[in-house]
PQR file with spaces between the fields and no chain letter, atoms N, CA, C, O and H, PARSE charges and radii, in Angstrom:
ATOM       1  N    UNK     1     -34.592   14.120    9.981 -0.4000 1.5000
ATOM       2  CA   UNK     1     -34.817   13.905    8.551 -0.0000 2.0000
ATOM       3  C    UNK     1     -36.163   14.532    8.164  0.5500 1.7000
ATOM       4  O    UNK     1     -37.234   14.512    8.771 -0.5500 1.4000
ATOM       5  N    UNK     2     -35.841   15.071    7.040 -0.4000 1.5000
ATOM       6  CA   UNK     2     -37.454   15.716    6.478 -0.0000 2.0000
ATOM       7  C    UNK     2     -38.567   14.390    6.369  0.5500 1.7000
ATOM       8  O    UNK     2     -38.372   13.212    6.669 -0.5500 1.4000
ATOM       9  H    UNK     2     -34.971   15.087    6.547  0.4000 1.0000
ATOM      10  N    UNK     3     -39.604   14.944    5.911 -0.4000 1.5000
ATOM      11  CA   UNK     3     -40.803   14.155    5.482 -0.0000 2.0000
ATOM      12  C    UNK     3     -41.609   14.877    4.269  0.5500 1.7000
ATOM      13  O    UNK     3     -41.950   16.057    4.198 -0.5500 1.4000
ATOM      14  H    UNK     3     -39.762   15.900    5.667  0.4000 1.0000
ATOM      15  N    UNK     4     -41.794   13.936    3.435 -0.4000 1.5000
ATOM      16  CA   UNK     4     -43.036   14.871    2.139 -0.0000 2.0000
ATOM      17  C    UNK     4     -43.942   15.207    2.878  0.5500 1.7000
ATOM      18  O    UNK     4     -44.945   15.479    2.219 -0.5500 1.4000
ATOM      19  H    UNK     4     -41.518   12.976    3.493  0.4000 1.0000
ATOM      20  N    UNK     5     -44.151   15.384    4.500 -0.4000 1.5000
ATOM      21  CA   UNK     5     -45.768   16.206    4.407 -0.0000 2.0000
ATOM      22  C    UNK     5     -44.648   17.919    4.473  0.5500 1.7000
ATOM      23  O    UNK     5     -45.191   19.011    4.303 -0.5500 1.4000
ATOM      24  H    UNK     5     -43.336   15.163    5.036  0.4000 1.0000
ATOM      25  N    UNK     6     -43.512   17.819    4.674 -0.4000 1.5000
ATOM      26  CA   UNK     6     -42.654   19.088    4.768 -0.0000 2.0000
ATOM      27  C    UNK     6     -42.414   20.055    3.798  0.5500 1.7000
ATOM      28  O    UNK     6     -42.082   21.196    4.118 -0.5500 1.4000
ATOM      29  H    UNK     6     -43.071   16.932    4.812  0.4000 1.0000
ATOM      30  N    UNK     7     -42.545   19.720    2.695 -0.4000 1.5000
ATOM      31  CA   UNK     7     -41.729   19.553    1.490 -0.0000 2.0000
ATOM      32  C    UNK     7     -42.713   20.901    0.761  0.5500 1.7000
ATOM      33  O    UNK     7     -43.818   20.543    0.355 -0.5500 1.4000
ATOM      34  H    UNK     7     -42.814   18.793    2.436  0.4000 1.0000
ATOM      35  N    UNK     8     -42.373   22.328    0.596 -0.4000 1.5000
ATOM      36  CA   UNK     8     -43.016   23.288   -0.199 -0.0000 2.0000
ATOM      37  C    UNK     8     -43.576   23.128   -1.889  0.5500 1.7000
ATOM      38  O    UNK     8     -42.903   22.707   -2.830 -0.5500 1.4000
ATOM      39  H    UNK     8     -41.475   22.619    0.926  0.4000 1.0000
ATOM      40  N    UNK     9     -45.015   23.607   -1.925 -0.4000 1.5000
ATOM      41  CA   UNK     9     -45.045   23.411   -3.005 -0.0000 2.0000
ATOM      42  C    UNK     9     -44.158   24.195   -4.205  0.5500 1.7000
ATOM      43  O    UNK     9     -43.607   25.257   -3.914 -0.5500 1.4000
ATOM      44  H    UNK     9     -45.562   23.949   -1.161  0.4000 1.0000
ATOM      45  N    UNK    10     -44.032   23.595   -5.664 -0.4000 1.5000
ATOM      46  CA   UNK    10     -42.825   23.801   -6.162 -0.0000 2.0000
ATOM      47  C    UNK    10     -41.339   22.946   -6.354  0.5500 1.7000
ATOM      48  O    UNK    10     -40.649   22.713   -7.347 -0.5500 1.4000
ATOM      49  H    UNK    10     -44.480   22.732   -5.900  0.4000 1.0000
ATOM      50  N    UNK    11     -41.218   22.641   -5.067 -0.4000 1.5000
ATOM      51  CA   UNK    11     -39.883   22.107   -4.441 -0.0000 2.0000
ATOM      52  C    UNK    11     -39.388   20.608   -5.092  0.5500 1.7000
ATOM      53  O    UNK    11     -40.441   19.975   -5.172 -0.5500 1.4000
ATOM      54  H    UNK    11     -41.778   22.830   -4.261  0.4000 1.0000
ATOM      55  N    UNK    12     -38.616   20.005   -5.442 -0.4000 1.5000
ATOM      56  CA   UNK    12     -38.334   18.622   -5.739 -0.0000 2.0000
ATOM      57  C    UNK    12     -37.405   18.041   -5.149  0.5500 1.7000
ATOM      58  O    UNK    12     -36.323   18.603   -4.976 -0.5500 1.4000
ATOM      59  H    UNK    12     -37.761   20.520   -5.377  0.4000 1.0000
ATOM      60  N    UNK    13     -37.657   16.784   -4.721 -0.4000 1.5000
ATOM      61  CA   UNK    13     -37.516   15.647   -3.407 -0.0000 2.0000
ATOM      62  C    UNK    13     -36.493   14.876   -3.946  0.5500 1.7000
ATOM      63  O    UNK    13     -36.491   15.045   -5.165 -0.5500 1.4000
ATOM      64  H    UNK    13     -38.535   16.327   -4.861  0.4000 1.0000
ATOM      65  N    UNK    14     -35.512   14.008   -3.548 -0.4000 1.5000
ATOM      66  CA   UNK    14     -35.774   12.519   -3.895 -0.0000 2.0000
ATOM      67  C    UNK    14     -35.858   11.934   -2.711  0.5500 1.7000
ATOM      68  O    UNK    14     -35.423   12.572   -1.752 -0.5500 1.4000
ATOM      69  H    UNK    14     -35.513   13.871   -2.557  0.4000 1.0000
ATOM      70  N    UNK    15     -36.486   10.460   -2.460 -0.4000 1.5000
ATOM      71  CA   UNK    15     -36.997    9.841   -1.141 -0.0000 2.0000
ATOM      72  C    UNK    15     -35.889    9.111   -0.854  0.5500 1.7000
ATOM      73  O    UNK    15     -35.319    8.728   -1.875 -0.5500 1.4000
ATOM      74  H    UNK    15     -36.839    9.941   -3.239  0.4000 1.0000
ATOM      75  N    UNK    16     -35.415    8.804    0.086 -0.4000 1.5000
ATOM      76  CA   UNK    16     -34.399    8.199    1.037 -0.0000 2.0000
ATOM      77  C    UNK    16     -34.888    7.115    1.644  0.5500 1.7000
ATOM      78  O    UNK    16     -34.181    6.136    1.882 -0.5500 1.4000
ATOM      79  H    UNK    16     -35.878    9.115    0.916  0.4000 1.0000
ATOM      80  N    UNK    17     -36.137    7.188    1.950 -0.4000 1.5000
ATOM      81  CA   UNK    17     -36.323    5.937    3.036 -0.0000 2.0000
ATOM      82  C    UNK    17     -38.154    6.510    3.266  0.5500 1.7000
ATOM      83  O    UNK    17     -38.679    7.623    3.310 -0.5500 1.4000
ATOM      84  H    UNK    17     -36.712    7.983    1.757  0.4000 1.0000
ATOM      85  N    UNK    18     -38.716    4.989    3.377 -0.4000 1.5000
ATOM      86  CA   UNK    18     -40.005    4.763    3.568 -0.0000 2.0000
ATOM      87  C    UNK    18     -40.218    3.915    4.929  0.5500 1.7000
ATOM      88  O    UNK    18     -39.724    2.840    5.267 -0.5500 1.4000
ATOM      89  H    UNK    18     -38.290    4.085    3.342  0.4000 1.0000
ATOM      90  N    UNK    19     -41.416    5.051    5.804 -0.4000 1.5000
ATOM      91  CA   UNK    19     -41.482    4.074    7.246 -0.0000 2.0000
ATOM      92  C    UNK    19     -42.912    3.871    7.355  0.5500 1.7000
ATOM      93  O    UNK    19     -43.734    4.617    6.824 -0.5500 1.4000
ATOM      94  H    UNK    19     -41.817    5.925    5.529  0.4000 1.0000
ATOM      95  N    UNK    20     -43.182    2.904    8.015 -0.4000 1.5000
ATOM      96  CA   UNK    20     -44.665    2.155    8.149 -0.0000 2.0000
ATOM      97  C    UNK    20     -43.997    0.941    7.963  0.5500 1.7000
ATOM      98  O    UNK    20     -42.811    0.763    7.685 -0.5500 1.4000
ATOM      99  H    UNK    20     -42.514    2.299    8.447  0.4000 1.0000
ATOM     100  N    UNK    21     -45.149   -0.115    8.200 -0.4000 1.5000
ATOM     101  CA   UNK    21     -44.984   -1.305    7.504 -0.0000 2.0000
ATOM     102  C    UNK    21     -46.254   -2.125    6.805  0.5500 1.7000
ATOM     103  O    UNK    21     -47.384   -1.716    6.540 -0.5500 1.4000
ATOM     104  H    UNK    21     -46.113    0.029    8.426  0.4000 1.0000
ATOM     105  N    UNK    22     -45.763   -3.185    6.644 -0.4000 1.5000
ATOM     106  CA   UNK    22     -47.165   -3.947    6.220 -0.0000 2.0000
ATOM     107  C    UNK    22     -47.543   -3.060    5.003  0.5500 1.7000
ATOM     108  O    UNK    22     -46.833   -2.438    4.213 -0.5500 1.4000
ATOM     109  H    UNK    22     -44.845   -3.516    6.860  0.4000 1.0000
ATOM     110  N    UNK    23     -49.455   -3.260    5.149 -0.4000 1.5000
ATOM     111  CA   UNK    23     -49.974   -2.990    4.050 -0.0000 2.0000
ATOM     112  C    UNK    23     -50.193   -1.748    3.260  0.5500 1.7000
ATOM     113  O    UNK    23     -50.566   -1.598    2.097 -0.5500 1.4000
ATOM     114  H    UNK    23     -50.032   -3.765    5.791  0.4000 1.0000
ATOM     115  N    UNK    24     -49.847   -0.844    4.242 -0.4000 1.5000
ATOM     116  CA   UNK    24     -49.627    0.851    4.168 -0.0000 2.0000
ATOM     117  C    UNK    24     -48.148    0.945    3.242  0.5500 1.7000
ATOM     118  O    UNK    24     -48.153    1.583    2.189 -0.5500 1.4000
ATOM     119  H    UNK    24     -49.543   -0.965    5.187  0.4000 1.0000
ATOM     120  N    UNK    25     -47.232    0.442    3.598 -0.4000 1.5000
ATOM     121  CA   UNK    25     -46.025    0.561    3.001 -0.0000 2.0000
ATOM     122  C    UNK    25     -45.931   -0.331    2.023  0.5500 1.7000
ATOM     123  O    UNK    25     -44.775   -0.753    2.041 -0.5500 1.4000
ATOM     124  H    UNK    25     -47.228   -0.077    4.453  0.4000 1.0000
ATOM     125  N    UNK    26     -46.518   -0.818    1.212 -0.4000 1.5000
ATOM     126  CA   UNK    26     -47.048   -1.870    0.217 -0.0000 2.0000
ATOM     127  C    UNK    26     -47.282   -0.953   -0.487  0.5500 1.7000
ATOM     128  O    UNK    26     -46.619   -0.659   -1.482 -0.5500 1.4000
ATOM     129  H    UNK    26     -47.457   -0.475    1.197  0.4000 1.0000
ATOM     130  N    UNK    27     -48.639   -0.131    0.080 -0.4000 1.5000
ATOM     131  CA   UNK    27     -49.462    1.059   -1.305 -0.0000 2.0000
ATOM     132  C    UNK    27     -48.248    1.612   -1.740  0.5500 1.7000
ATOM     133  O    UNK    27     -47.698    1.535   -2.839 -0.5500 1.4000
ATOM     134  H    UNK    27     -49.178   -0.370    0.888  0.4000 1.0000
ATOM     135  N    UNK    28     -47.743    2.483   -0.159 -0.4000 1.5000
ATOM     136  CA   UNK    28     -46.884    3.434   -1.089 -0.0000 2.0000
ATOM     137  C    UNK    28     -45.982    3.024   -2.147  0.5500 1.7000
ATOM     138  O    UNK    28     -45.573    3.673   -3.109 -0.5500 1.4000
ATOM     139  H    UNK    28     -48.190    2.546    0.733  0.4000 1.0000
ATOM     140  N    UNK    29     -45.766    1.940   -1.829 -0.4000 1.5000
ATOM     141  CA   UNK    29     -44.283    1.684   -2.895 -0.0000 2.0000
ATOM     142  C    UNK    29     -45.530    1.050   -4.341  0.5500 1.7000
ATOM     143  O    UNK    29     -45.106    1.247   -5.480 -0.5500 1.4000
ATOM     144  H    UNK    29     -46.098    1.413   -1.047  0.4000 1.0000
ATOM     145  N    UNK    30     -46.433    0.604   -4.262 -0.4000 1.5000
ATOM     146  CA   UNK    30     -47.431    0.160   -5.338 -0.0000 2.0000
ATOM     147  C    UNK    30     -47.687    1.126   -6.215  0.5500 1.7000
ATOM     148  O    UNK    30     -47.994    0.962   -7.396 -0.5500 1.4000
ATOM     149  H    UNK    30     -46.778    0.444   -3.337  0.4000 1.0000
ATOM     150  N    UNK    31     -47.479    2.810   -5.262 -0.4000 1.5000
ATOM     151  CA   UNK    31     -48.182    4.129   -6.127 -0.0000 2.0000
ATOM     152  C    UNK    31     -46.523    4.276   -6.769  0.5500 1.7000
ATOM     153  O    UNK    31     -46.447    5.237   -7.535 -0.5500 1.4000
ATOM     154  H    UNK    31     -47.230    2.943   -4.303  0.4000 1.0000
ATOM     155  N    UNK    32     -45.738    3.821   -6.669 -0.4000 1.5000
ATOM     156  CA   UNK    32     -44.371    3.985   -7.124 -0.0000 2.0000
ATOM     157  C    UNK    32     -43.219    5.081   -6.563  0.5500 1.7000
ATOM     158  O    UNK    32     -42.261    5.702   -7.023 -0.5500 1.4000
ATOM     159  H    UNK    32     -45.800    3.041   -6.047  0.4000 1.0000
ATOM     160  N    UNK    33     -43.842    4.944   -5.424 -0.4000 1.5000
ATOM     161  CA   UNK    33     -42.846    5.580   -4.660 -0.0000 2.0000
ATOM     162  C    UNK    33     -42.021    4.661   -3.783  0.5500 1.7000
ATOM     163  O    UNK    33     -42.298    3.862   -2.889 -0.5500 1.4000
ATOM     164  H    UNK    33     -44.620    4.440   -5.051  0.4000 1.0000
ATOM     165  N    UNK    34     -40.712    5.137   -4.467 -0.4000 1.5000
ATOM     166  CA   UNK    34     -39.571    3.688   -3.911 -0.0000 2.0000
ATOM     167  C    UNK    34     -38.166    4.451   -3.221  0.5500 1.7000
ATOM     168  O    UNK    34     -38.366    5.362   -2.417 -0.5500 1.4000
ATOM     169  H    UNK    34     -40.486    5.786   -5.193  0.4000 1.0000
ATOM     170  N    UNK    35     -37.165    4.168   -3.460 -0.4000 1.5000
ATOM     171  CA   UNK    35     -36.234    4.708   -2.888 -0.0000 2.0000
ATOM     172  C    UNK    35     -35.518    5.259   -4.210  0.5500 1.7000
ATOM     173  O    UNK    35     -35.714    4.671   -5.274 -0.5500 1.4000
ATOM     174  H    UNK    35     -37.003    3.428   -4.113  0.4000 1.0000
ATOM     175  N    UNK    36     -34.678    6.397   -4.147 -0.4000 1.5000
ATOM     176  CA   UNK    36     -34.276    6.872   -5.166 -0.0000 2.0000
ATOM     177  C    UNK    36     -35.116    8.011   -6.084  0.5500 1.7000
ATOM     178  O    UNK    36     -34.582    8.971   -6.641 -0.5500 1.4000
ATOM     179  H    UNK    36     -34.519    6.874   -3.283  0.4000 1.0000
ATOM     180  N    UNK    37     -36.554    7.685   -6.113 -0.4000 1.5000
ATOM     181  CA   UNK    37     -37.295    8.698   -6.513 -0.0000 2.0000
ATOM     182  C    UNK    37     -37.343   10.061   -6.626  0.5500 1.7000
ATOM     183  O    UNK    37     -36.891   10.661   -5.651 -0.5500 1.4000
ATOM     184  H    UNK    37     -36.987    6.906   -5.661  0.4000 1.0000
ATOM     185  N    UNK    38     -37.758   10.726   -7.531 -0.4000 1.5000
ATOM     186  CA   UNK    38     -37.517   11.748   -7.522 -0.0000 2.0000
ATOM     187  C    UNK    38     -38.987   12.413   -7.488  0.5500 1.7000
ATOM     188  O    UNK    38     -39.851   12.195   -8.338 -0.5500 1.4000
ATOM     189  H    UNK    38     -38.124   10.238   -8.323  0.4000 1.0000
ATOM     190  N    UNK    39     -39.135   13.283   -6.336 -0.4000 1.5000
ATOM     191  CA   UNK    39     -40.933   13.964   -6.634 -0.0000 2.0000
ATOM     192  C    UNK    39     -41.029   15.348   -6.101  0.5500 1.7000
ATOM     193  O    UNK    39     -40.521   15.991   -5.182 -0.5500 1.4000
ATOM     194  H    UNK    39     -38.433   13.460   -5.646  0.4000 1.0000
ATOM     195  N    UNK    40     -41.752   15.511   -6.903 -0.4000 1.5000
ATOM     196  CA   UNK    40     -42.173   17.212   -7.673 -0.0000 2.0000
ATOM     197  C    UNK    40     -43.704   17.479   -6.722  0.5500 1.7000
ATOM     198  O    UNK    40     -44.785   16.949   -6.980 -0.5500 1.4000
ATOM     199  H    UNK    40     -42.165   14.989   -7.649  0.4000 1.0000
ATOM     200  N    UNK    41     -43.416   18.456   -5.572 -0.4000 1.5000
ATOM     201  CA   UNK    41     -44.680   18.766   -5.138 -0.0000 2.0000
ATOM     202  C    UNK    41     -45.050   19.973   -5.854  0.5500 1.7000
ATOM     203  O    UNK    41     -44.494   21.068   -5.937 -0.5500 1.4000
ATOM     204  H    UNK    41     -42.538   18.887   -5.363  0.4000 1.0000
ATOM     205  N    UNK    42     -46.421   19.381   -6.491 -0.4000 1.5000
ATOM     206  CA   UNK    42     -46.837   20.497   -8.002 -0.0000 2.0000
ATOM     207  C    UNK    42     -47.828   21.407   -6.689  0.5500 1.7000
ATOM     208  O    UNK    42     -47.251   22.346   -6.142 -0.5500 1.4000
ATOM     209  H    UNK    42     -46.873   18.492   -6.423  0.4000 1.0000
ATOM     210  N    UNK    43     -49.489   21.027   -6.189 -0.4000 1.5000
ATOM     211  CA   UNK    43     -49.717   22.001   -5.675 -0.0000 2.0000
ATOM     212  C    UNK    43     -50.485   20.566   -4.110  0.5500 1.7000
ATOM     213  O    UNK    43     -50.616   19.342   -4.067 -0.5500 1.4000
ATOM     214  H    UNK    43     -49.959   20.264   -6.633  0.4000 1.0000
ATOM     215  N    UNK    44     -50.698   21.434   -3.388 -0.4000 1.5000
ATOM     216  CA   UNK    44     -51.509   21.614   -1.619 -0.0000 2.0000
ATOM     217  C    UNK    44     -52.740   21.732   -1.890  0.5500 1.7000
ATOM     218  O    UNK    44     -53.029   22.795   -2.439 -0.5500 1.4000
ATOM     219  H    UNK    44     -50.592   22.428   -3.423  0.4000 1.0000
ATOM     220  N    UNK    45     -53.771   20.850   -1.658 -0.4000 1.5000
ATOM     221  CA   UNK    45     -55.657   21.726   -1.076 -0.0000 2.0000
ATOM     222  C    UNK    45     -55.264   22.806   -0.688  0.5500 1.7000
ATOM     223  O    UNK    45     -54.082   23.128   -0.811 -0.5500 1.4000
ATOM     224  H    UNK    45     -53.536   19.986   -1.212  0.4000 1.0000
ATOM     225  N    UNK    46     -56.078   23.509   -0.197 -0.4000 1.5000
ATOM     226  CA   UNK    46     -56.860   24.509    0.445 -0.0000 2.0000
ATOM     227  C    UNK    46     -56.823   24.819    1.834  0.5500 1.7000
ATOM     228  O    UNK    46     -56.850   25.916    2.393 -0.5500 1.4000
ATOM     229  H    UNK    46     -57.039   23.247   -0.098  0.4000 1.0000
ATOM     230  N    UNK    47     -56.728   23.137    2.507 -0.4000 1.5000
ATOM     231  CA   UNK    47     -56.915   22.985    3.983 -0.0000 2.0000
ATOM     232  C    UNK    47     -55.828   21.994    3.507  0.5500 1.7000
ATOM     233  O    UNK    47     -56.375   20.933    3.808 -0.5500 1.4000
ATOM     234  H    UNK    47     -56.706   22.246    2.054  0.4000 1.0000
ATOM     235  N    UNK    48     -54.842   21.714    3.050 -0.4000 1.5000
ATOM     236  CA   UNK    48     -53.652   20.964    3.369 -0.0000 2.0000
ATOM     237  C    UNK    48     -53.554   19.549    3.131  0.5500 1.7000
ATOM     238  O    UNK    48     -52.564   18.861    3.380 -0.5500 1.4000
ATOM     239  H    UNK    48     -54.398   22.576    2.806  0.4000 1.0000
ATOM     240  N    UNK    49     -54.921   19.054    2.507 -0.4000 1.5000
ATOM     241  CA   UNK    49     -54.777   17.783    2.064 -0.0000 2.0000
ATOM     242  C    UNK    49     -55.632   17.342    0.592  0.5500 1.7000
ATOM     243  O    UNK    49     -56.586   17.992    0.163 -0.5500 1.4000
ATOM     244  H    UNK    49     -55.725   19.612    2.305  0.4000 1.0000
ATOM     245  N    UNK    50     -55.354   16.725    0.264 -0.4000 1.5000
ATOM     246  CA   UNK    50     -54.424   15.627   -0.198 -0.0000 2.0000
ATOM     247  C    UNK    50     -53.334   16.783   -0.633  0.5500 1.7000
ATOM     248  O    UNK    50     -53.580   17.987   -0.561 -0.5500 1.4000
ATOM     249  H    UNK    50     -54.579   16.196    0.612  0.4000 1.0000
ATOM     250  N    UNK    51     -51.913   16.147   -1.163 -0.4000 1.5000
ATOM     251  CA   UNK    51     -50.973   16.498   -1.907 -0.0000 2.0000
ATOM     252  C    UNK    51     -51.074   16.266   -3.271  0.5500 1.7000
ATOM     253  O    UNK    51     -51.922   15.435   -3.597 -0.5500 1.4000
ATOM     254  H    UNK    51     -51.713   15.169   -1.222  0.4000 1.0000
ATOM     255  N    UNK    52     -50.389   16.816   -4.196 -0.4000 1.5000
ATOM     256  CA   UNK    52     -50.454   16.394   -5.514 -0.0000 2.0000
ATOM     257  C    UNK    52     -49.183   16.256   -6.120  0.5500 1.7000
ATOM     258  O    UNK    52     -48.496   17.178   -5.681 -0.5500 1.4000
ATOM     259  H    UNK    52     -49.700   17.490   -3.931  0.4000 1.0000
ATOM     260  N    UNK    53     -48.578   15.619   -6.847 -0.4000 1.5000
ATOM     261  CA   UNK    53     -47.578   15.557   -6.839 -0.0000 2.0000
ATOM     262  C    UNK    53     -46.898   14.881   -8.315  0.5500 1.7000
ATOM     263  O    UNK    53     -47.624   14.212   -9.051 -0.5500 1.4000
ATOM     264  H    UNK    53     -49.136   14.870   -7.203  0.4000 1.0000
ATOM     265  N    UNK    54     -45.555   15.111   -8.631 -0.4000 1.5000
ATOM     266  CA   UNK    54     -45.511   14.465  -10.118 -0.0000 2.0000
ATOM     267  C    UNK    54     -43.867   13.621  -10.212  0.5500 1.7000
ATOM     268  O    UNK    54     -42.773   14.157  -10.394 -0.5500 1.4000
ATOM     269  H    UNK    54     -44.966   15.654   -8.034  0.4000 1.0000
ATOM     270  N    UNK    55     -44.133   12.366  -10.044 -0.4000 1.5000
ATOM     271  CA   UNK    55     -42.853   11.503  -10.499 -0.0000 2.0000
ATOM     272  C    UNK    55     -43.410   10.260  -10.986  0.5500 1.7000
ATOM     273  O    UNK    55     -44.465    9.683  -10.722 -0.5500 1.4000
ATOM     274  H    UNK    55     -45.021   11.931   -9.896  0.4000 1.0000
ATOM     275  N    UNK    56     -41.837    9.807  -12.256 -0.4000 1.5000
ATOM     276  CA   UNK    56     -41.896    8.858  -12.694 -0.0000 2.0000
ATOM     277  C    UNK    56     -43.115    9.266  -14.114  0.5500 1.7000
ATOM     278  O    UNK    56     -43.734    8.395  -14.726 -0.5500 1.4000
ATOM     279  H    UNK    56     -40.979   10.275  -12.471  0.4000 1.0000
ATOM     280  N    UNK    57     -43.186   10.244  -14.293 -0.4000 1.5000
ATOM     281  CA   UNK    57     -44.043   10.834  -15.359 -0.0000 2.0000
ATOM     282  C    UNK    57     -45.586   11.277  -15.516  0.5500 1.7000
ATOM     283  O    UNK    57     -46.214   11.789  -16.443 -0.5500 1.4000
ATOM     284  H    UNK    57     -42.683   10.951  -13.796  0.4000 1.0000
ATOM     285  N    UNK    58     -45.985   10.791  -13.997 -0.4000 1.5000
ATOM     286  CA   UNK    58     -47.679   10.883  -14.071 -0.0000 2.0000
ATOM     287  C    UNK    58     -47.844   11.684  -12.636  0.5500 1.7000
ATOM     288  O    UNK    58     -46.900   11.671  -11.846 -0.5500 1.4000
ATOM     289  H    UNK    58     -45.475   10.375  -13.244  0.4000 1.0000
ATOM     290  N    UNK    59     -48.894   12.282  -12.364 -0.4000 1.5000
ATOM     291  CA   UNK    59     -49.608   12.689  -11.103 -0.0000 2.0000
ATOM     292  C    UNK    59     -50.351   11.897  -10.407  0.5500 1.7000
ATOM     293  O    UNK    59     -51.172   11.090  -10.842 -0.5500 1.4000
ATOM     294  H    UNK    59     -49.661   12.292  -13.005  0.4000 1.0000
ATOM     295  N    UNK    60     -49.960   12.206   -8.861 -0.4000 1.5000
ATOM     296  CA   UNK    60     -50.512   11.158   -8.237 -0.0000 2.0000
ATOM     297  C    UNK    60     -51.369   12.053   -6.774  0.5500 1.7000
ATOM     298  O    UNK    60     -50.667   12.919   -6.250 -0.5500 1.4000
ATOM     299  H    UNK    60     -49.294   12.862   -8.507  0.4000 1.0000
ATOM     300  N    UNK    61     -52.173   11.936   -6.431 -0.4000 1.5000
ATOM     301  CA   UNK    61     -52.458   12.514   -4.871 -0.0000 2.0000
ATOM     302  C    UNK    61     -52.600   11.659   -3.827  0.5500 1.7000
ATOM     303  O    UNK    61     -53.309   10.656   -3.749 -0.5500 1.4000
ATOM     304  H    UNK    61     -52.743   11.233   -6.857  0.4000 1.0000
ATOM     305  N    UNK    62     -51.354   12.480   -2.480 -0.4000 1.5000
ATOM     306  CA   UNK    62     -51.443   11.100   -1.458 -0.0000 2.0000
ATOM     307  C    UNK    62     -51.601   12.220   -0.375  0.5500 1.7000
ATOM     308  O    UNK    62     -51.310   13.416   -0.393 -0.5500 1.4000
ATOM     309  H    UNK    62     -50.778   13.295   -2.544  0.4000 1.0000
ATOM     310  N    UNK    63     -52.148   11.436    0.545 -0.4000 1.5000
ATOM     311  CA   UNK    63     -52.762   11.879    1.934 -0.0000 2.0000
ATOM     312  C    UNK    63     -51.437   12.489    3.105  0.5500 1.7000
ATOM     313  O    UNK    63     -50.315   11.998    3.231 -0.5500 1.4000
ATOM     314  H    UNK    63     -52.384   10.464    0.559  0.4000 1.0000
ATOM     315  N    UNK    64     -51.862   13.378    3.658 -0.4000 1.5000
ATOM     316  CA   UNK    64     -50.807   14.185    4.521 -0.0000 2.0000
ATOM     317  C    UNK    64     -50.213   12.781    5.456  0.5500 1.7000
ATOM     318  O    UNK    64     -49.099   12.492    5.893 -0.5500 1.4000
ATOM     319  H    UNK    64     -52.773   13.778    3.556  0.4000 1.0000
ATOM     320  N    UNK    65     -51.083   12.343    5.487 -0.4000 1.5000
ATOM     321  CA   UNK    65     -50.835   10.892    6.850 -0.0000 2.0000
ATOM     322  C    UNK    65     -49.521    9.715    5.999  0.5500 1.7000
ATOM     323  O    UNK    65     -48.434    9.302    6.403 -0.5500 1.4000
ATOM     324  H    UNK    65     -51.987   12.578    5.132  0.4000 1.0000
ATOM     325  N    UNK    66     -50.262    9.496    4.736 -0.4000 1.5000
ATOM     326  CA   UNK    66     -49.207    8.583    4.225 -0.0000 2.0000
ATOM     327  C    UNK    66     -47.855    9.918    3.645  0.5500 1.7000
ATOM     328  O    UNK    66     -46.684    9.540    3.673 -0.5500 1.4000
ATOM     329  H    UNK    66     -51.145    9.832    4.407  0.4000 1.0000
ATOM     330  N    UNK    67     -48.074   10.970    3.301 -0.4000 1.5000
ATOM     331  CA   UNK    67     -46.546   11.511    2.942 -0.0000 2.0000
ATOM     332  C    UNK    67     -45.461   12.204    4.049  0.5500 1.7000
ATOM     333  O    UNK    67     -44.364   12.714    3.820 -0.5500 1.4000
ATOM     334  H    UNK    67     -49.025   11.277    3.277  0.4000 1.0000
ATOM     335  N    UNK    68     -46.417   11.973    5.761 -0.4000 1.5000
ATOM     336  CA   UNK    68     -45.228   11.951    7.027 -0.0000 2.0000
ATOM     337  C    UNK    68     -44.559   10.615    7.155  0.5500 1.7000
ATOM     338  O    UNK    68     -43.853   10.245    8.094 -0.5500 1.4000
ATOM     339  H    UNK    68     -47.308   11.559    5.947  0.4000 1.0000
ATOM     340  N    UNK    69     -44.926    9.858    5.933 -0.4000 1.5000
ATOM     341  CA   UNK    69     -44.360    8.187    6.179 -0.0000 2.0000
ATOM     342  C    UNK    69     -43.261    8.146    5.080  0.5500 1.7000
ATOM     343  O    UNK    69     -42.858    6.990    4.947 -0.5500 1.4000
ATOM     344  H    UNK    69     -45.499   10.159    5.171  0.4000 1.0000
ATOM     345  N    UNK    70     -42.792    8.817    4.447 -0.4000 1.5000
ATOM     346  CA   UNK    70     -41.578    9.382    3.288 -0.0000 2.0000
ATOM     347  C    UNK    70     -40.582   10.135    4.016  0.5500 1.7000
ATOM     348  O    UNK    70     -40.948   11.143    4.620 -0.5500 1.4000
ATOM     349  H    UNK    70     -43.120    9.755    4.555  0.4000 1.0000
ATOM     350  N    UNK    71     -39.441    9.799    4.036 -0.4000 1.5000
ATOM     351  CA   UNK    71     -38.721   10.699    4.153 -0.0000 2.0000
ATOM     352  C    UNK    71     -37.639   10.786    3.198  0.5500 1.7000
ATOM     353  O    UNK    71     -36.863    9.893    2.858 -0.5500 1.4000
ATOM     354  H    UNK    71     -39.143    8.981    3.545  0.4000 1.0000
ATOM     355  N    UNK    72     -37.710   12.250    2.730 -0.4000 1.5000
ATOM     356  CA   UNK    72     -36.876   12.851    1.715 -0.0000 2.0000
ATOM     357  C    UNK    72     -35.553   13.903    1.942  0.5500 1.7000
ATOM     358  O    UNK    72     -35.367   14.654    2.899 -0.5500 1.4000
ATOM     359  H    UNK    72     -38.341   12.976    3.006  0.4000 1.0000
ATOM     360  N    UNK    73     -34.755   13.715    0.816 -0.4000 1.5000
ATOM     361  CA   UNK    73     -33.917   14.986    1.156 -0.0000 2.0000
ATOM     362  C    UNK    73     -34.091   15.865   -0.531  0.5500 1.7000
ATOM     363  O    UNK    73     -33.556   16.958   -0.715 -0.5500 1.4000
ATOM     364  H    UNK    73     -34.907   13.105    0.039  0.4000 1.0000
């Protein structure tokens, strides 16, 4: 299964399934990333981190570490 740290900029996702647990997998779903989602990797740093990204109507930037914890198709 893919992962959003995979995911080209440009490209649009929807998420399938979220792994971690506890308080890490709390944020993510807090930043509104849930199942069903749909997300828009707008652009990449320089050196590959943070991500930037656009669902649910706003921009959000999440860390390469928490978006190998998404997996999308």
């Amino acid at each position: 299964m893919k992962t959003l740290k995979e995911v080209k900029v440009g490209e649009t996702v929807k998420v399938v399934k979220l792994n971690g647990t506890g308080a890490v997998k709390r944020r993510i779903m807090d930043m509104g990333i849930t199942k069903g989602v749909d997300i828009h990797v707008r652009k990449v740093a320089p050196l590959g981190d943070p991500m930037e990204l656009n669902l649910r109507g706003y921009e959000l930037s999440v860390r390469k570490a928490d978006a190998e914890m998404i997996e999308v198709e």
